[in-house]
LOROVEX-844129 format. One record per residue: x, y, z of N, C-alpha, C in turn; residue number from 1. Coordinates in steps of 0.2 Angstrom, whole numbers, padded with zeros to 4 digits. Each point is the difference from the previous one (the first is absolute). Last residue first. Layout:
N
R    nx    ny    nz   cax   cay   caz    cx    cy    cz   n
R     X     Y     Z     X     Y     Z     X     Y     Z NUM
...
***
This chain:
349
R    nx    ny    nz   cax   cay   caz    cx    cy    cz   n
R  0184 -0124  0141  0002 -0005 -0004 -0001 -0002 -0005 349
R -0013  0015  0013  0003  0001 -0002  0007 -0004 -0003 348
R -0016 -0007  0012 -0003  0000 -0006  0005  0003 -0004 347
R  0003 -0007  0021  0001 -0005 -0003 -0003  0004 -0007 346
R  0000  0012  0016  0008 -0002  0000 -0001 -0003 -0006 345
R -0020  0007  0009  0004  0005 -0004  0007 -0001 -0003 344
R -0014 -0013  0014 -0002  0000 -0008  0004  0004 -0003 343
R  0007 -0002  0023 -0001 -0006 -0004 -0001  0001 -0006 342
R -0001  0016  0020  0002  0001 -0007  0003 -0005 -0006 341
R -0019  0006  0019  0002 -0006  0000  0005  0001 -0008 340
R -0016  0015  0020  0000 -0001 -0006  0005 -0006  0002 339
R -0011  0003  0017 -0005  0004 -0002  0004  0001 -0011 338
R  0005 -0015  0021 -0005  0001 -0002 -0004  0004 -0004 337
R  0020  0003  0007  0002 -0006  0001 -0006  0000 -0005 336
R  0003  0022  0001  0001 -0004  0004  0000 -0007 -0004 335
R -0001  0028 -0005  0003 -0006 -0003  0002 -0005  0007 334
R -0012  0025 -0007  0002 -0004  0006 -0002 -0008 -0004 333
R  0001  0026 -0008  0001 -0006 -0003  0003 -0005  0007 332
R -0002  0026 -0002 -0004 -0002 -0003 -0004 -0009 -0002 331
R  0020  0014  0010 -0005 -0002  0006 -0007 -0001 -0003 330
R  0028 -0005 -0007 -0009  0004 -0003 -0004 -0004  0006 329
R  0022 -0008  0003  0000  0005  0001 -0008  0005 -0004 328
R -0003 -0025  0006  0003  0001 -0006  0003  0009  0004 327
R -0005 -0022  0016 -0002  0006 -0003  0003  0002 -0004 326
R -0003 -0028  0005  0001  0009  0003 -0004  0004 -0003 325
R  0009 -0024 -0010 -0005  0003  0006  0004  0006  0003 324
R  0005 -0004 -0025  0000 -0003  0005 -0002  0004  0007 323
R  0002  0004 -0030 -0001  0002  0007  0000 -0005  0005 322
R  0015  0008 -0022 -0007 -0004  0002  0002 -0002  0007 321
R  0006  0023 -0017  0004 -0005  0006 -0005 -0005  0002 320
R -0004  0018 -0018  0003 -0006 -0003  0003 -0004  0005 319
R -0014  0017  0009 -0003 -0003 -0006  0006 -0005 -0004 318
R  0008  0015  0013 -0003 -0005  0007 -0006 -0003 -0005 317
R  0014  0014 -0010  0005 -0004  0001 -0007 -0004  0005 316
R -0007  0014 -0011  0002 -0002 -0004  0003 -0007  0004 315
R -0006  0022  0012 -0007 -0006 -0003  0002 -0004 -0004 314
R  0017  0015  0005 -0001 -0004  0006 -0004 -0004 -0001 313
R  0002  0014 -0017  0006 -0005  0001 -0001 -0004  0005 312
R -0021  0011 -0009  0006  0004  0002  0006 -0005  0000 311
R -0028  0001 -0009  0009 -0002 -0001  0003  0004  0004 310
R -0027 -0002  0007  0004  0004 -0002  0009 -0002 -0003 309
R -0024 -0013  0009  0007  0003  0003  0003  0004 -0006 308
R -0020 -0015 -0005  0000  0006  0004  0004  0005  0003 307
R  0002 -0027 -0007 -0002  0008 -0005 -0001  0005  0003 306
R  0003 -0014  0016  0007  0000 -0002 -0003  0004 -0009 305
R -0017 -0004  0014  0004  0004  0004  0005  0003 -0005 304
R -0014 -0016 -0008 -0003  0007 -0002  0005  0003  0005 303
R  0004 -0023  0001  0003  0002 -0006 -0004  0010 -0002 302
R -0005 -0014  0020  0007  0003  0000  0001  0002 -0007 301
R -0021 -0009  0002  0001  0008  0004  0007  0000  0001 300
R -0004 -0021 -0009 -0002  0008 -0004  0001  0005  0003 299
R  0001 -0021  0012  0007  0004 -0003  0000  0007 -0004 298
R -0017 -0009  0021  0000  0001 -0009  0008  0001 -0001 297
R -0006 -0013  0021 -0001  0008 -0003  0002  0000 -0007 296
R -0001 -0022  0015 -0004  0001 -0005  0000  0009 -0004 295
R  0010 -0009  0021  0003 -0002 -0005 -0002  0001 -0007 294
R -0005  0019  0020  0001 -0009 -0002  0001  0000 -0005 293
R  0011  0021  0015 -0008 -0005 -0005  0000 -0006  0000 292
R  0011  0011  0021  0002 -0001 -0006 -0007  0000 -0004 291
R -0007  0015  0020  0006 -0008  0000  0000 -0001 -0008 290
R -0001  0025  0013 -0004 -0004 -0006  0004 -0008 -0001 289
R  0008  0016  0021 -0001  0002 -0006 -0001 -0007 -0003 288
R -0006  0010  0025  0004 -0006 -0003  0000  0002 -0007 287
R -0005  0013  0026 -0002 -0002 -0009  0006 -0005 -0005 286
R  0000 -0002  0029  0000  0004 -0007 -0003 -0002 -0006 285
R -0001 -0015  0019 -0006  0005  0000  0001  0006 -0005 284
R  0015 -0018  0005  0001  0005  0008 -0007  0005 -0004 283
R  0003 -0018 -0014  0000 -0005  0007 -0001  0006  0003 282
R -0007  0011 -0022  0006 -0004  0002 -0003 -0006  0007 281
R -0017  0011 -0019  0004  0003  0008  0004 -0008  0002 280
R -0017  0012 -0022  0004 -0004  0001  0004  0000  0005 279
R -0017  0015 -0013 -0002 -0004  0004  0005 -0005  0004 278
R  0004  0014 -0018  0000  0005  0003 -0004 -0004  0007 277
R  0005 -0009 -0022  0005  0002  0003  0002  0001  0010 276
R -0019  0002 -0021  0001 -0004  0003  0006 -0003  0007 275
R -0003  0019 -0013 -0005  0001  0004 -0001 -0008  0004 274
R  0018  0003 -0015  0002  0006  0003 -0007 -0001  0005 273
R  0001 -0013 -0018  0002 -0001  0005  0003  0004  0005 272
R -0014  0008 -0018 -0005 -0006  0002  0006 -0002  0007 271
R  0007  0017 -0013 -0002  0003  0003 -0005 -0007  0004 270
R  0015 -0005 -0017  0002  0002  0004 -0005  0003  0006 269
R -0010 -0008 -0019  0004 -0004  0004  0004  0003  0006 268
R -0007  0013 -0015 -0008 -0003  0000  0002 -0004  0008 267
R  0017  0009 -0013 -0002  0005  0002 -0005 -0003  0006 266
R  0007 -0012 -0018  0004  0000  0004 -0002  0002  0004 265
R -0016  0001 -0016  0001 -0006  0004  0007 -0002  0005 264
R -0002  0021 -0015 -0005 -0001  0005 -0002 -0006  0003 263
R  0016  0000 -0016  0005  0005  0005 -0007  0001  0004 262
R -0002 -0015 -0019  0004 -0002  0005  0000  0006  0008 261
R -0013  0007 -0019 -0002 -0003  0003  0006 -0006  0006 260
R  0007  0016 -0015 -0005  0005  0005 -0003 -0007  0005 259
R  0015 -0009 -0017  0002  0005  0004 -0005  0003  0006 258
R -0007 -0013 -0019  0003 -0004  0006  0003  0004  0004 257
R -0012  0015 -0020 -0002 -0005  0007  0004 -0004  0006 256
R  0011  0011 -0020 -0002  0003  0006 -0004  0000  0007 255
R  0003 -0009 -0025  0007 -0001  0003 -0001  0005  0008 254
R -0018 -0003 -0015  0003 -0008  0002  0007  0000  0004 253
R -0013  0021 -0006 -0006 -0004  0005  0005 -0009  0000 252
R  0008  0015 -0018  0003  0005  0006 -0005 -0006  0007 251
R -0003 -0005 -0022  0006 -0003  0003  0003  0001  0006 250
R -0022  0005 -0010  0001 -0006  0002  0007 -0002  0003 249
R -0003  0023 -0009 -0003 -0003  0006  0001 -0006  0004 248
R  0005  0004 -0022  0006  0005  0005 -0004 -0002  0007 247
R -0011 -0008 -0022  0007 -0004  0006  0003  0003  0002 246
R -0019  0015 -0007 -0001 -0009  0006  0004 -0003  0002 245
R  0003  0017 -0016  0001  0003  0007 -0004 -0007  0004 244
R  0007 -0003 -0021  0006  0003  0004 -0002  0000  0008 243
R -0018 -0004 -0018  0002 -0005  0004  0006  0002  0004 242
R -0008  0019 -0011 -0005  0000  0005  0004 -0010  0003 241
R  0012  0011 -0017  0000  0003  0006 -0005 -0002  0005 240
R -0001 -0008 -0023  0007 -0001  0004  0001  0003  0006 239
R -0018  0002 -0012 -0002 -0008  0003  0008  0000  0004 238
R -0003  0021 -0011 -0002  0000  0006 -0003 -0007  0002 237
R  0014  0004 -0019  0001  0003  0005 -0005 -0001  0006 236
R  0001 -0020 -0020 -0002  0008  0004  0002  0006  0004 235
R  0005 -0023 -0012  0005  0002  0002 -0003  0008  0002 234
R -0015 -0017 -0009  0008  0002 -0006  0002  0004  0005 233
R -0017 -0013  0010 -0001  0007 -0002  0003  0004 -0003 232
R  0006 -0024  0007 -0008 -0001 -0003 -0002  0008 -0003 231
R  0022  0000  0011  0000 -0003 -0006 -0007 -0001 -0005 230
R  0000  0007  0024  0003  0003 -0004  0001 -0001 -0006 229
R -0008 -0016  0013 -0005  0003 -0001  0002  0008 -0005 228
R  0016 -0019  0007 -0006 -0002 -0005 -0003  0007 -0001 227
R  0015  0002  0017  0003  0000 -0009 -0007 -0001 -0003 226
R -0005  0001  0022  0001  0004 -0002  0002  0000 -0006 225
R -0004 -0019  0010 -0004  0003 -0002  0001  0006 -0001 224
R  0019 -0009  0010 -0006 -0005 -0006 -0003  0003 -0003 223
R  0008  0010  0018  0006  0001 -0004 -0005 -0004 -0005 222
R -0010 -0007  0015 -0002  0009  0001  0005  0001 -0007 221
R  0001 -0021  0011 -0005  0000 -0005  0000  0006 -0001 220
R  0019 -0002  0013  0000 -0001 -0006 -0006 -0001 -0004 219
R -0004  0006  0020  0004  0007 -0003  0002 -0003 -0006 218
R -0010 -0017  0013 -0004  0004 -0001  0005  0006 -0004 217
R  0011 -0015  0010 -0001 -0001 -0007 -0006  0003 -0001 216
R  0010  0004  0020  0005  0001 -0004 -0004 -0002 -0007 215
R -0012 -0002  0020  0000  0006 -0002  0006  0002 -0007 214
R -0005 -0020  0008 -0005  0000 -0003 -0002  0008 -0001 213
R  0017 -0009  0017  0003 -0003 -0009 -0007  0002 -0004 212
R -0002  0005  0021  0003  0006 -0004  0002 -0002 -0005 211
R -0015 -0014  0012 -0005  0006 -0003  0007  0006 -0003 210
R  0008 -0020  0011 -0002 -0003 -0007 -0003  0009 -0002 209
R  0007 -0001  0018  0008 -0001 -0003 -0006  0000 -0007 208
R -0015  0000  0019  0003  0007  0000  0006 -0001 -0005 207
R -0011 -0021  0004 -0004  0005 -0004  0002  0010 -0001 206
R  0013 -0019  0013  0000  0000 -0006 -0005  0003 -0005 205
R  0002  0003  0023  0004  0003 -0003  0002 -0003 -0006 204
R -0020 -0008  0010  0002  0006  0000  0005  0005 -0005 203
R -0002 -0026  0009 -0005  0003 -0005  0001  0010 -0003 202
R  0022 -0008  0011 -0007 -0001  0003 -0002  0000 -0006 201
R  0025 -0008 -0004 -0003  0004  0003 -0008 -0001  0001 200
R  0029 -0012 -0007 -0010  0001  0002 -0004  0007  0002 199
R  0027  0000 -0011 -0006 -0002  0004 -0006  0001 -0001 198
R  0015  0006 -0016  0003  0001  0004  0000 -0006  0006 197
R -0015  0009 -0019  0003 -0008 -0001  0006  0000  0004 196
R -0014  0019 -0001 -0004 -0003 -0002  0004 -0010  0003 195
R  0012  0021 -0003 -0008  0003  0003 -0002 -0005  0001 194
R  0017  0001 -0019  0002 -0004  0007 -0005  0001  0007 193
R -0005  0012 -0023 -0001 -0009  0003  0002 -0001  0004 192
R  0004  0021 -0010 -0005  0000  0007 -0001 -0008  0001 191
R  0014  0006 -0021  0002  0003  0007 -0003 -0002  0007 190
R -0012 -0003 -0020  0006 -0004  0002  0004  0002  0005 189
R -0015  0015 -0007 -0005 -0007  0003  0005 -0003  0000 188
R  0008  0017 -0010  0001  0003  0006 -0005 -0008  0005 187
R  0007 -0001 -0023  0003  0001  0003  0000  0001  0008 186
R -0018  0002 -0015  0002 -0005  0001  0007 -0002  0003 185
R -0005  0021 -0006 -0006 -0003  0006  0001 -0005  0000 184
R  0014  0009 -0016  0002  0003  0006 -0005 -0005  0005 183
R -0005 -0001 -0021  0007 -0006  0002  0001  0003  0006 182
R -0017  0012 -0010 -0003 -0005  0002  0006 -0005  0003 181
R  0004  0021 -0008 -0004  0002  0006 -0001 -0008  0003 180
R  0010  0002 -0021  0003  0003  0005  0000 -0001  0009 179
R -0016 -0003 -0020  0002 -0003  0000  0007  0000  0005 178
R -0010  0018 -0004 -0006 -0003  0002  0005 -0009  0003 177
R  0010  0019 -0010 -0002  0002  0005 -0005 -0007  0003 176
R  0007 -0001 -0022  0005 -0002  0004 -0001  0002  0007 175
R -0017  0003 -0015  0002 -0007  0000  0006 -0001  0004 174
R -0007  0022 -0006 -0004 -0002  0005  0001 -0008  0002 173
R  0013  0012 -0016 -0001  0005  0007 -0005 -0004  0005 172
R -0001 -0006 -0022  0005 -0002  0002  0002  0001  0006 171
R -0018  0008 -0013 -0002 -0004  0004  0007 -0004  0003 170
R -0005  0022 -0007  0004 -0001  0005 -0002 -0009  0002 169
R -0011  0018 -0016 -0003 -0002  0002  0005 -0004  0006 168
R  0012  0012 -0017 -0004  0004  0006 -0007 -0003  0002 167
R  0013 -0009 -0017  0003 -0001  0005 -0002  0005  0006 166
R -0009 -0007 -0024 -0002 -0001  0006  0002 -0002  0007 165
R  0002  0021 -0020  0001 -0009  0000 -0003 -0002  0008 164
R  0000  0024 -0010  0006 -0003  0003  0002 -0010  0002 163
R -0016  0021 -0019  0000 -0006  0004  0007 -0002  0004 162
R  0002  0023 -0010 -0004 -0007 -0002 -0001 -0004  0008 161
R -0005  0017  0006 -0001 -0001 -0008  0007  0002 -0003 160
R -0005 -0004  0027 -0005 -0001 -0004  0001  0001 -0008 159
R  0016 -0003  0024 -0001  0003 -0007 -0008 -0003 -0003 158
R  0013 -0002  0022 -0004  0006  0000 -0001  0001 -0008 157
R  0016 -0017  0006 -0005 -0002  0001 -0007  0005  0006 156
R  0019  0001 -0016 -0005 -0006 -0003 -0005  0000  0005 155
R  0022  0011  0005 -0005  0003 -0002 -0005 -0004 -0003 154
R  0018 -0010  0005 -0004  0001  0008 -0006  0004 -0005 153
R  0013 -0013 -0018  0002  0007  0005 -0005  0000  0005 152
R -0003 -0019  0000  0005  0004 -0002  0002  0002 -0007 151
R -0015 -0015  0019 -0001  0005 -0004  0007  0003  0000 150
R  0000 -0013  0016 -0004 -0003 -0004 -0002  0001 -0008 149
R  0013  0011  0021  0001 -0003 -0006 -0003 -0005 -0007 148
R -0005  0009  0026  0002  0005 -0004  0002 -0002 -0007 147
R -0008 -0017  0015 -0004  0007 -0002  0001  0007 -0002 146
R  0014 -0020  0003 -0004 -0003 -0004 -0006  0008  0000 145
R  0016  0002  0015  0002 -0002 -0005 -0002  0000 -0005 144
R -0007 -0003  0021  0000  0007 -0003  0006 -0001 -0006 143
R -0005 -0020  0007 -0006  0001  0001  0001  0009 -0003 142
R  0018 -0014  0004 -0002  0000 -0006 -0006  0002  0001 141
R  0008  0006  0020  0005  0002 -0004 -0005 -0003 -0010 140
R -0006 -0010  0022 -0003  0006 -0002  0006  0005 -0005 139
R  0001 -0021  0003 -0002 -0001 -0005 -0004  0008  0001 138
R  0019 -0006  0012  0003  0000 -0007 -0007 -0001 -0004 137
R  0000  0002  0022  0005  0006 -0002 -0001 -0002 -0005 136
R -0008 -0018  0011 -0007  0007 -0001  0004  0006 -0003 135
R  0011 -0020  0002 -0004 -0002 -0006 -0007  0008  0000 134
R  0017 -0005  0017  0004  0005 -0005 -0002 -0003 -0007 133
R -0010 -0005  0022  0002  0007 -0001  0002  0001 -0005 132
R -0005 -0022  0002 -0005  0003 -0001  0000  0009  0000 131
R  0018 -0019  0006 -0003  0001 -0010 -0004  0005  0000 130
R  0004 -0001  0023  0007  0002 -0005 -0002  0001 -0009 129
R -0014 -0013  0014 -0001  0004  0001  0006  0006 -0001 128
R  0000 -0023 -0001 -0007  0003 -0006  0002  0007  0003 127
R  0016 -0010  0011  0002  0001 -0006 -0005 -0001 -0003 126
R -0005 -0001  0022  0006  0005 -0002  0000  0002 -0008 125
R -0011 -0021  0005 -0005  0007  0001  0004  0005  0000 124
R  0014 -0019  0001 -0004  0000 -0006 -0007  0005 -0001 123
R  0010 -0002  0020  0003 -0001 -0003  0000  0002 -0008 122
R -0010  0007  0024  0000 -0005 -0002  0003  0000 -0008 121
R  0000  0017  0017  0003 -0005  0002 -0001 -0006 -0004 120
R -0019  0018  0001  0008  0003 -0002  0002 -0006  0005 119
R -0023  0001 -0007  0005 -0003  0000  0005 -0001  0001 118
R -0012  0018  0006 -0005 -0006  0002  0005 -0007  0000 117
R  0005  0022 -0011  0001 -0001  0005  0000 -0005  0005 116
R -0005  0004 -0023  0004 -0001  0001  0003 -0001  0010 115
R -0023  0006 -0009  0000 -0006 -0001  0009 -0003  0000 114
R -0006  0023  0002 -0002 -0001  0005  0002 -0009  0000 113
R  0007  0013 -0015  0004  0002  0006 -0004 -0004  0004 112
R -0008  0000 -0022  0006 -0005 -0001  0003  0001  0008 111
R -0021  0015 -0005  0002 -0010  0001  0003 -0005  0001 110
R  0004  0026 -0004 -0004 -0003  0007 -0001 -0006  0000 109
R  0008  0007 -0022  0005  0000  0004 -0005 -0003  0011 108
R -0012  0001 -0019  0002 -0006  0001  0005  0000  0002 107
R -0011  0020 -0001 -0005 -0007  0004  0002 -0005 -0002 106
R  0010  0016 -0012  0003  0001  0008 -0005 -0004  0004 105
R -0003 -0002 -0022  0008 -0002  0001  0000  0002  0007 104
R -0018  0009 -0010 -0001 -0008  0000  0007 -0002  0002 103
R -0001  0023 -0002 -0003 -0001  0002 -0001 -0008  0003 102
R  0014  0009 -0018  0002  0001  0010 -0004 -0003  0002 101
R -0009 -0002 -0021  0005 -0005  0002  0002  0003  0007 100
R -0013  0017 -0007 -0007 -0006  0002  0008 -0007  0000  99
R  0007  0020 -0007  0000 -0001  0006 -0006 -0003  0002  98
R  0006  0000 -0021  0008 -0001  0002 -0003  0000  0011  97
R -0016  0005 -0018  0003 -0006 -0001  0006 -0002  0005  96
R -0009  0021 -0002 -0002 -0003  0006 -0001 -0007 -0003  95
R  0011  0014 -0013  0002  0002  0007 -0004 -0006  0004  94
R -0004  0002 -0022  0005 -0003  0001  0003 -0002  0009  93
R -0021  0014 -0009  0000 -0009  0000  0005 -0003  0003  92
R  0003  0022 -0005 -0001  0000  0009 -0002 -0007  0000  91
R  0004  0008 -0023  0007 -0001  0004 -0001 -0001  0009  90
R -0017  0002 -0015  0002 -0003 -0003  0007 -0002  0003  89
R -0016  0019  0006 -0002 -0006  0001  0004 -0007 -0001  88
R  0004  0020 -0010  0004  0000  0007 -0002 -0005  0003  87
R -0003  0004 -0023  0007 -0002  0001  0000  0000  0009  86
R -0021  0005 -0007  0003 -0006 -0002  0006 -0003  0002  85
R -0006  0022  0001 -0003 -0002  0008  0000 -0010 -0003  84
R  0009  0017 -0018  0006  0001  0006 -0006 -0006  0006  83
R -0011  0003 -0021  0005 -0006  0003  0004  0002  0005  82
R -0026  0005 -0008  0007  0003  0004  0005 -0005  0003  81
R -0021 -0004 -0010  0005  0003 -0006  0005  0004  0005  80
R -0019 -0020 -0003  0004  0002  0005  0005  0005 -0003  79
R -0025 -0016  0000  0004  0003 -0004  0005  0003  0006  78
R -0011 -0021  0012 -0002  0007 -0005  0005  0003 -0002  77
R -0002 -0026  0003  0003  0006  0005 -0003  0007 -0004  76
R -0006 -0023 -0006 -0005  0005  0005  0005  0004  0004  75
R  0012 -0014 -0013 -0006  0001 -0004 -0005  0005  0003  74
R  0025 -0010  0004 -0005  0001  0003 -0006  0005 -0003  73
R  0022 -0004 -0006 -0001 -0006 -0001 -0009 -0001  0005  72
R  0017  0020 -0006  0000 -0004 -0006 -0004 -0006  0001  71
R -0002  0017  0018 -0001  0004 -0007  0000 -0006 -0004  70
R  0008 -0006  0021 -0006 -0002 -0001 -0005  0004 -0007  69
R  0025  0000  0005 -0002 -0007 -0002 -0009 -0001  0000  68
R  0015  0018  0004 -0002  0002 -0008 -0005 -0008  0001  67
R -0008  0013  0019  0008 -0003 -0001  0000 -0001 -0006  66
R -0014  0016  0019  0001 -0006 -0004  0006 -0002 -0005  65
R -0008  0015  0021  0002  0004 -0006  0000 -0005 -0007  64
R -0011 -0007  0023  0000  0008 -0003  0003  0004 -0006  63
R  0009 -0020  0009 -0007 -0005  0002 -0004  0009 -0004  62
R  0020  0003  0007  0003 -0005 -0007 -0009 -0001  0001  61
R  0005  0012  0020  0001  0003 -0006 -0002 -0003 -0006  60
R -0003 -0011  0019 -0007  0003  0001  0002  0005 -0009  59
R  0017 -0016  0008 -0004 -0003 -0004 -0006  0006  0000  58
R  0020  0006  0011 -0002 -0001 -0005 -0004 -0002 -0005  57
R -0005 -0003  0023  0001  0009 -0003  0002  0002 -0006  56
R  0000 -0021  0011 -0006  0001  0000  0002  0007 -0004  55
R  0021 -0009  0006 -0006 -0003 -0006 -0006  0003 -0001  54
R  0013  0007  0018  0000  0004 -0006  0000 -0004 -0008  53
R -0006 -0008  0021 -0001  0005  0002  0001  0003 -0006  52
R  0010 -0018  0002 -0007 -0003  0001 -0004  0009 -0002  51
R  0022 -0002  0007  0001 -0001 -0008 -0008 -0001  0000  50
R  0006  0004  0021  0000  0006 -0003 -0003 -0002 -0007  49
R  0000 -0016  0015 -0005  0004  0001 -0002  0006 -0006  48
R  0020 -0015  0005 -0006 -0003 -0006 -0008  0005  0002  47
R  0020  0005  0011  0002  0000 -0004 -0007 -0003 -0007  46
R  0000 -0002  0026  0000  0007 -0004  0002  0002 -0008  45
R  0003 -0022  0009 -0007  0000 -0001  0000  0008  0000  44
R  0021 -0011 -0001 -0004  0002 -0006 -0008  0001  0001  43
R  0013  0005  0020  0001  0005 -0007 -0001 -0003 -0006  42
R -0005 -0015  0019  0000  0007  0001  0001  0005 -0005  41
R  0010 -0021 -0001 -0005  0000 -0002 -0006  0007  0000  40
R  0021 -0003  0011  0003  0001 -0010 -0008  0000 -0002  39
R  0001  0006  0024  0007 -0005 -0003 -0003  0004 -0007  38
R -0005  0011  0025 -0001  0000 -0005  0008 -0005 -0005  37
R -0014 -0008  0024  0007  0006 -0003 -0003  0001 -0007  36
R -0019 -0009  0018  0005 -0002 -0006  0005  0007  0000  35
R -0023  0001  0012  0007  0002  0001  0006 -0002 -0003  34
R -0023 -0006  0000  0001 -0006  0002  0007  0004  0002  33
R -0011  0014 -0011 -0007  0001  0004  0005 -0008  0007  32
R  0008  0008 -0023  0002  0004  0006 -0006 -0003  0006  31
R -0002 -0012 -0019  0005 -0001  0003  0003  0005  0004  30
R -0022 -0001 -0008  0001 -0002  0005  0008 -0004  0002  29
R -0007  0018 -0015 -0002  0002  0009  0001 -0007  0001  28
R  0006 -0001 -0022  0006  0005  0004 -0005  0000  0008  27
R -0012 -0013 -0016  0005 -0004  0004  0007  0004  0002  26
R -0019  0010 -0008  0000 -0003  0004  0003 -0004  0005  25
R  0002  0014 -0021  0002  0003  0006 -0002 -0004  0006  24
R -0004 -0011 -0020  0011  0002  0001 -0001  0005  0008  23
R -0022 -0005 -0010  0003 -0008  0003  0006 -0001  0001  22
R -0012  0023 -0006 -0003 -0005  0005  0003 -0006  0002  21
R  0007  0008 -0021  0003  0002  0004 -0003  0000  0007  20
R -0009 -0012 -0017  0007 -0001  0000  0001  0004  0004  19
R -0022  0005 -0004  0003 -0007  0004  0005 -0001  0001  18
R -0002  0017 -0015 -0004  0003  0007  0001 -0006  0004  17
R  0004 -0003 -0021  0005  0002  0001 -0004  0002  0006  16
R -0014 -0010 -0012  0005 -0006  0002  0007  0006  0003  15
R -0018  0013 -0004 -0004 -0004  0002  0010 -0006  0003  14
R  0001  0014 -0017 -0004  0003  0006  0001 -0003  0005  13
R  0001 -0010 -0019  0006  0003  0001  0000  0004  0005  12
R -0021 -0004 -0009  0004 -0009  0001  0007  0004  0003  11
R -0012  0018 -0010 -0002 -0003  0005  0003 -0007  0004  10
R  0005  0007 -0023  0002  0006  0008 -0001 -0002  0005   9
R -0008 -0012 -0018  0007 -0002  0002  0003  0005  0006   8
R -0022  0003 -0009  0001 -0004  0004  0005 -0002  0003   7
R -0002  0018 -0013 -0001  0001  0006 -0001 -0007  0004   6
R  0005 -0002 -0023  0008  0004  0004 -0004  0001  0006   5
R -0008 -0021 -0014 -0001  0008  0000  0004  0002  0006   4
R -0002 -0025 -0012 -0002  0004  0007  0004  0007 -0005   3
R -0013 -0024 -0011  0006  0004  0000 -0002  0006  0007   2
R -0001 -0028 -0003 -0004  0006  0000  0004  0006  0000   1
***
């Protein structure tokens, strides 16, 4: 079906106002849990901004229109001022280039959070080393492919003659897309060891499995996106308007586990803190909170240890396997009972 520019305004609207509800959220409640500021922290300001001056330029390009929908879109109406063409035509460009930041920085957030989780096991080190320097190298062919696709660049603000059908960008959109999708799949491999480490509750395997099923939803989104684009010959505003869905989608998959881990920390901690608060020695003092059992989720260690912020010291007590006691993080009580670095040993082998 074909869409019209104030719908695609709208949709853009609409999925950029969420996006940033769901980055500045997970800024209150990492100051709100008092975190230091790490790496993650500044791409979530960072994706804010680029999200921020997508919507802006699209509100311009989406108002002045473009040569591509002049030559190939039949219900665009006559058009004779080409300077608001040519500018239209060159801000497309722009906000090609920052709809990629955009998607790339929600898998940069992914790839931190899901790296951390594993960090020490072996073979997940090294997906995840692949997986950094397969996101530098395809957001690199990614603006690449959309400035050059067309050459001379000016092709792709010309209307007479005919520029061919490189200002349709379907190129630009196939490695992005296609890009997009090797990444995601990379990032679910990485997150297996979650799964197959050890056993876990009915539960915790519906909360592992519901985020594998948030990972491949975003690849049906990238899916369906080409098609439809494609089904539209490469419309401006089919291309804008599904952009701003997967920008959403992506932004809502790499930033959930997050907000959500760090409110059932929060949730927890303050549960044994109340419970805690009953408990009286032999001499009648307050006694502090007896071990857990044996049964405590491991899960909830692996949202601690996402959660924590990289420094050197978290590194080194994330690669050190634990034994009874206490870890130096007062975030992470490690007993006998309560974790077992068996699986860990053995799997990393």
């Amino acid at each position: 079906m074909p869409y019209d520019s104030p719908e695609a305004q709208n949709v853009g609207y609409a999925c950029a106002a969420l996006s940033i509800i769901i980055l500045a959220g997970r800024l209150v409640v990492s100051r709100w849990r008092r975190e230091p500021f790490d790496f993650s922290f500044f791409l979530v300001v960072l994706s804010m901004l680029v999200i921020t001056a997508r919507v802006v330029t699209n509100n311009y390009y989406l108002k002045f229109g473009t040569a591509n929908d002049v030559l190939h879109d039949p219900d665009f109406p006559e058009h004779n001022d080409i300077s608001r063409l040519k500018a239209g035509s060159i801000l497309v460009l722009f906000a090609r280039v920052l709809l990629t930041a955009a998607l790339w920085l929600q898998i940069c957030l992914l790839l931190l959070f899901y790296s951390r989780i594993t960090s020490g096991i072996t073979w997940a080190d090294r997906l995840t080393k692949t997986a950094w320097v397969t996101v530098c190298l395809t957001f690199i062919a990614v603006v690449l492919a959309t400035f050059l696709e067309c050459r001379p660049i000016s092709l792709y603000w010309q209307v007479d003659p005919d520029p061919g059908h490189c200002v349709r960008a379907y190129a630009q959109l196939l490695i992005q897309c296609i890009a997009n999708i090797v990444i995601d799949l990379l990032l679910l491999f990485i997150a297996y060891p979650l799964i197959c480490l050890r056993k876990r509750s009915l539960s915790e395997y519906i909360s592992l499995y519901t985020l594998f099923a948030l990972g491949t939803f975003c690849i049906v989104i990238t899916i369906i996106r080409v098609v439809l684009i494609f089904n539209e010959d490469s419309s401006q505003t089919a291309r804008s308007l599904w952009a701003s869905v997967q920008m959403f989608v992506s932004c809502f998959v790499a930033n959930a586990p997050t907000i959500y881990g760090s409110l059932r920390v929060v949730r927890r901690k303050r549960s044994g803190q109340r419970s805690g608060q009953g408990y009286l020695d032999t001499n009648g003092e307050p006694s502090s909170r007896p071990s857990r059992p044996e049964v405590e989720s491991w899960l909830k260690m692996d949202e601690e240890i996402a959660l924590r912020p990289i420094t050197p010291a978290t590194r080194d007590t994330l690669n050190t396997p634990l034994v009874g006691g206490t870890t130096h993080d007062e975030n992470i009580v490690a007993t006998s009972h309560y974790f077992n670095p068996a699986p860990l040993a053995s799997y990393a082998r």
